[in-house]
N, C-alpha and C positions, 0 to 999 in steps of 0.2 A: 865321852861324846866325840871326843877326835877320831875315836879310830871308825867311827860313822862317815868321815868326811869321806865327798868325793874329792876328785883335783882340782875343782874351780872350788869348793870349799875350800879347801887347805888351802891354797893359795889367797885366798881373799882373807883368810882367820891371820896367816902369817902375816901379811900387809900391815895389817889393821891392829896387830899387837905390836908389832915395830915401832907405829907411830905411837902407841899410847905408854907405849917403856921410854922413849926417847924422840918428844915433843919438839924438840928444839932441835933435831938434826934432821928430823924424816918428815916434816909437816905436811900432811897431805889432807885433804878430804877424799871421800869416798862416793861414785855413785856403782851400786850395783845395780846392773842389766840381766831380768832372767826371767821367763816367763811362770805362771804360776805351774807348783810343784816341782822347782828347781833347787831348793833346800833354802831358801833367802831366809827367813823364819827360824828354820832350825841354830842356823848362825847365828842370827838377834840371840835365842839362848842361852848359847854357848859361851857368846862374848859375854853377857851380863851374868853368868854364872863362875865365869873365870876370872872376869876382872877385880874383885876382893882384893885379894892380897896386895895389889899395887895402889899404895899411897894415893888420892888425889890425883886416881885416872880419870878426867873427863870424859864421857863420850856420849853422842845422842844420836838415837836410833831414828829415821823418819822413811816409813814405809809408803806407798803410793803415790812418789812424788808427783806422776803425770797428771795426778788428776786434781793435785794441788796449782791453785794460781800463783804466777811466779812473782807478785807482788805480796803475800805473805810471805815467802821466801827472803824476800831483799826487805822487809821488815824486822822481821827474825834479828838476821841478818846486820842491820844496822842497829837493833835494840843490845844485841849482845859486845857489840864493840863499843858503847856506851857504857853499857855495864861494867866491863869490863877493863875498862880505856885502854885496850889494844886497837887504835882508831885504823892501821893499817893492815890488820889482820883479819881474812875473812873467819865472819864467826865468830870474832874477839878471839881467836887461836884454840875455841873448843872443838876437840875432834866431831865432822859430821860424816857418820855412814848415810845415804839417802839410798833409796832404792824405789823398784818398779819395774812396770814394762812399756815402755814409750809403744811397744807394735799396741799396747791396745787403747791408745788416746781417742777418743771418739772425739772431741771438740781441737777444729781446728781452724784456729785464727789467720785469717788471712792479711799480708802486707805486717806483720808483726815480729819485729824482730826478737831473735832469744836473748835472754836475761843472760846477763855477763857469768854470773854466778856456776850456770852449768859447763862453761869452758875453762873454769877454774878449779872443777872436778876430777880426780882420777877415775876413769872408767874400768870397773870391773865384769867381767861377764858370766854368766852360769847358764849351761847349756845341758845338761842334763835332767831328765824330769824324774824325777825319785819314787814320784809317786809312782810311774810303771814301768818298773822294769822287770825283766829277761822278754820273752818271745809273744805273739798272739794279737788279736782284735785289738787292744788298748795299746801296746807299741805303735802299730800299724797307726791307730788315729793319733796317737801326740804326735808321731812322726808328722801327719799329712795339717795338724795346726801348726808346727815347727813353718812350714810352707808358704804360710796362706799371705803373708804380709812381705815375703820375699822373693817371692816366684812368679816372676814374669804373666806366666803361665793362666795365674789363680787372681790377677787382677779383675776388678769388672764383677760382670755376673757369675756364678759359679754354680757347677751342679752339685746337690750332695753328693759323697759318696754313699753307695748303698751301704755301709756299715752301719750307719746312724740312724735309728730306726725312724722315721717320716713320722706318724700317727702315734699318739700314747692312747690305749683305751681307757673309756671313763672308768670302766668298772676294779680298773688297779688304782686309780686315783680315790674312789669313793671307799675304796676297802682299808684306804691307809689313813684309820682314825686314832692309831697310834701316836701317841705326842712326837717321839724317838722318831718313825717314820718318818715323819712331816718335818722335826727338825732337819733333816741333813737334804730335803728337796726344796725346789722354787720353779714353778716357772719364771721366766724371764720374757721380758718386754722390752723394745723400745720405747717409749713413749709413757707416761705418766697416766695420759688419758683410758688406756688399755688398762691399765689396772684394776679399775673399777668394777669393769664389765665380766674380766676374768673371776675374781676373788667370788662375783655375787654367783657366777655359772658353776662354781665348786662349791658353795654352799650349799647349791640349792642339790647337791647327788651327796651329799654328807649327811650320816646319819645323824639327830640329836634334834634338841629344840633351839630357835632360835630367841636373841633378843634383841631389840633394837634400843641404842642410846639415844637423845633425842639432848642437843645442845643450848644455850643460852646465847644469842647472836645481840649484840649491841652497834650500830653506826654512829659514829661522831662526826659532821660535817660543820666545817669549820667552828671548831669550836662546842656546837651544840649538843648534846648527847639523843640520839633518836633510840626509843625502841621499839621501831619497827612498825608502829601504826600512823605513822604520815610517808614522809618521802619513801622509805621501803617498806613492803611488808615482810612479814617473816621467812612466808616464803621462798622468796627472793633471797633473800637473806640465809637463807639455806642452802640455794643453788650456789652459791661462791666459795669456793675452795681453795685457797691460795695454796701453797705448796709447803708453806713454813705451819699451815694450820691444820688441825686433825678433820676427817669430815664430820659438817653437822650433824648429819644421820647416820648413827654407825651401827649396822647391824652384823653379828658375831654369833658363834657358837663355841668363842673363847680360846680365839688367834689374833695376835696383834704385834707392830713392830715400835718399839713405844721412844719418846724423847725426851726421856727421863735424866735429871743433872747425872752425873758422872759418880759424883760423889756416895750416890744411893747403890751403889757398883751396876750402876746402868748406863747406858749410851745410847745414841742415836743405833740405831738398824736392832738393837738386840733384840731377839726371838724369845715370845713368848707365848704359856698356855696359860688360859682364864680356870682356874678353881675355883673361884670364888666371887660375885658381884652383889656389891649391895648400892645404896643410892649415891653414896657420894665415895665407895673405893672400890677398884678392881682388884682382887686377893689373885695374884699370878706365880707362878712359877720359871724359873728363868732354865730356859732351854740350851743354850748354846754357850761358850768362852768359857772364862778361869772361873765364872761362879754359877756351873750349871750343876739344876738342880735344886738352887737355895731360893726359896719363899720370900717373894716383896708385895707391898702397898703401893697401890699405883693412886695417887688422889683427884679429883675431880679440879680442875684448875680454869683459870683465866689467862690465855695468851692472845696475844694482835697480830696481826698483820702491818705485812712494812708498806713505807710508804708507794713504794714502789711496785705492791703489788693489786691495788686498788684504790680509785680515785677519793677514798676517803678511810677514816681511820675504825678499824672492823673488829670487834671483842668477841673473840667466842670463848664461852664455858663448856668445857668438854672434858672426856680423857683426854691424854696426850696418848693415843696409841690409834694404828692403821690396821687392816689384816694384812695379814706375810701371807697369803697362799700364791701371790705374785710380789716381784720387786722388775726396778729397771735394768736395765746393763750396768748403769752407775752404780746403783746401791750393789750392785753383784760381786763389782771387783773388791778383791781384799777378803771373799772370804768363800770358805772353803766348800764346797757343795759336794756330796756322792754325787749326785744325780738334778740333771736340768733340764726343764723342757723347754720348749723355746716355741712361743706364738711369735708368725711373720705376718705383721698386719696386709693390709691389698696391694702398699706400695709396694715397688722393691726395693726389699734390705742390701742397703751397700756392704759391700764386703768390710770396709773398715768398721761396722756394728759386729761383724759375724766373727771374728775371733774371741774378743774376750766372754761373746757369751760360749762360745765353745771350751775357753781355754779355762771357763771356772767351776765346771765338774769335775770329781777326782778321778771318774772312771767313765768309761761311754757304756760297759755293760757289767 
């Protein structure tokens, strides 16, 4: 796998086995800087496939820092120097690689200052994009997103280049009823609210029959448990959608991105196809990561909503799952797409949205 490396790999692999052969001379943490398809990924690999033979090498990988709050960082943080009563060592003295790409931060706090933690970092940088390399259309565009976050130029509003096609027709979209197809695509959104309207406008040009799930909604007002025949009715109780809960009405032809424990080798965003629906399980097939392919039971559950998302305490019985035929910019970063379309709602899209949805398709044609 070394001899795959380019020079900001080598260099970053070298660093980083220095410190884990000899901890107590070279102590460093790591943050890697590189936009996606810059090999960050292939390194994570290489190191945890290398590292064996050396005794009681610490090290923790943590990918997407930017989009992590920097107050579980200094959590971490301080839980490990506890642990580990190295109270003057950040990290308790375990080696941390951190990585990501700060160009494509969408949330930006204002009057806040940075967390100590990242000026106590070594910065590493990766500038090469692996995914396209020698000459042609796809050089030409990583070059011009390489641009977009440091070029004077490209601040503000921007015009596409004409390489990026404007329009997708429906009729490539309705024909790709291929599970494979669909996994390695997404449209992409801003906004949460757009998703809805998206996913139901592809349904409805996709061939197959439809189903609708229909939820169990409960309100608790202080105290009292309501179901929905006095202060709300069900109705009601249907339109609210808090963002931690599945929707109550969910209709499918057997796409969904579910929030299944970890444990069951599922996570939050994993892709999946519906094979199978009976009244109280979804029989799916897991489409993408280290267990695509392999056949899960998705169950019929009860989760709430936080306090903080509605003025009272709200129970729905549902799947845990969404349709994927759209996600946001957020859910986009960290994973790997062929191919992405990109709906611009009425307002204008700021340019600090338009990179990472550009920068996380593997190819533009």
């Amino acid at each position: 796998m070394l001899q795959l490396f380019n020079n900001d790999q080598c260099a970053a692999f070298e660093r980083i086995v220095s410190n884990l052969e000899n901890p107590s001379l070279n102590y460093t943490n790591f943050y890697i800087q590189g936009p996606g398809g810059t090999g960050k990924t292939f390194l994570y690999h290489t190191l945890y496939s290398s590292k064996y033979p050396r005794a009681f090498a610490d090290l923790i990988v943590w990918d997407e820092v930017p989009m992590t709050n920097r107050y579980i960082f200094e959590a971490v943080d301080r839980t490990l120097r506890d642990i580990i009563k190295h109270r003057d060592s950040l990290f308790g003295s375990i080696l941390f690689v951190l990585s990501g790409d700060f160009a494509q931060t969408l949330l930006i706090i204002i009057m806040v200052p940075r967390s100590q933690l990242l000026q106590s970092l070594k910065v590493l940088t990766f500038h090469q994009n692996m995914w396209l390399q020698g000459t042609g259309i796809n050089t030409i565009f990583a070059q011009w997103l390489g641009r977009i976050s440091y070029d004077p130029a490209l601040q503000g509003s921007i015009e596409l280049p004409a390489m990026i096609p404007q329009v997708v027709n429906e009729t490539e979209l309705s024909s790709g009823s291929n599970p494979d197809f669909l996994a390695s695509r997404a449209i992409l959104a801003v906004r949460n609210v757009d998703l809805k309207d998206l996913s139901k406008s592809l349904l409805a040009v996709l061939p197959g029959e439809l189903k609708t799930l229909y939820s169990v909604d409960k309100a608790d007002i202080d105290g009292d448990s309501n179901d929905g025949r006095e202060e709300f009715s069900h109705k009601f109780l249907q339109m609210i959608e808090p963002n931690r809960l599945p929707p109550s009405i969910f209709t499918t032809q057997g796409w969904g991105a579910n929030y299944v424990d970890y444990k069951e080798r599922l996570c939050n965003d994993t892709r999946l196809v519906m094979i199978g629906l009976t009244k109280h399980i979804i029989h799916a097939r897991i489409l993408t990561g280290d267990h695509k392919g392999e056949e899960i039971l998705i169950p019929y559950i009860t989760l709430e909503s936080l306090p903080t998302e509605v003025p009272f305490h709200l129970s729905r019985c549902q799947f845990p799952v969404k349709l994927c035929f759209s996600i946001t910019i957020n859910k986009s970063q960290g994973q790997s797409l062929e191919t992405v379309d990109i709906t611009e709602p009425t307002h204008a899209l700021k340019q600090s949205r338009l990179l990472p949805e550009r920068s996380e398709g593997g190819k533009l044609v």
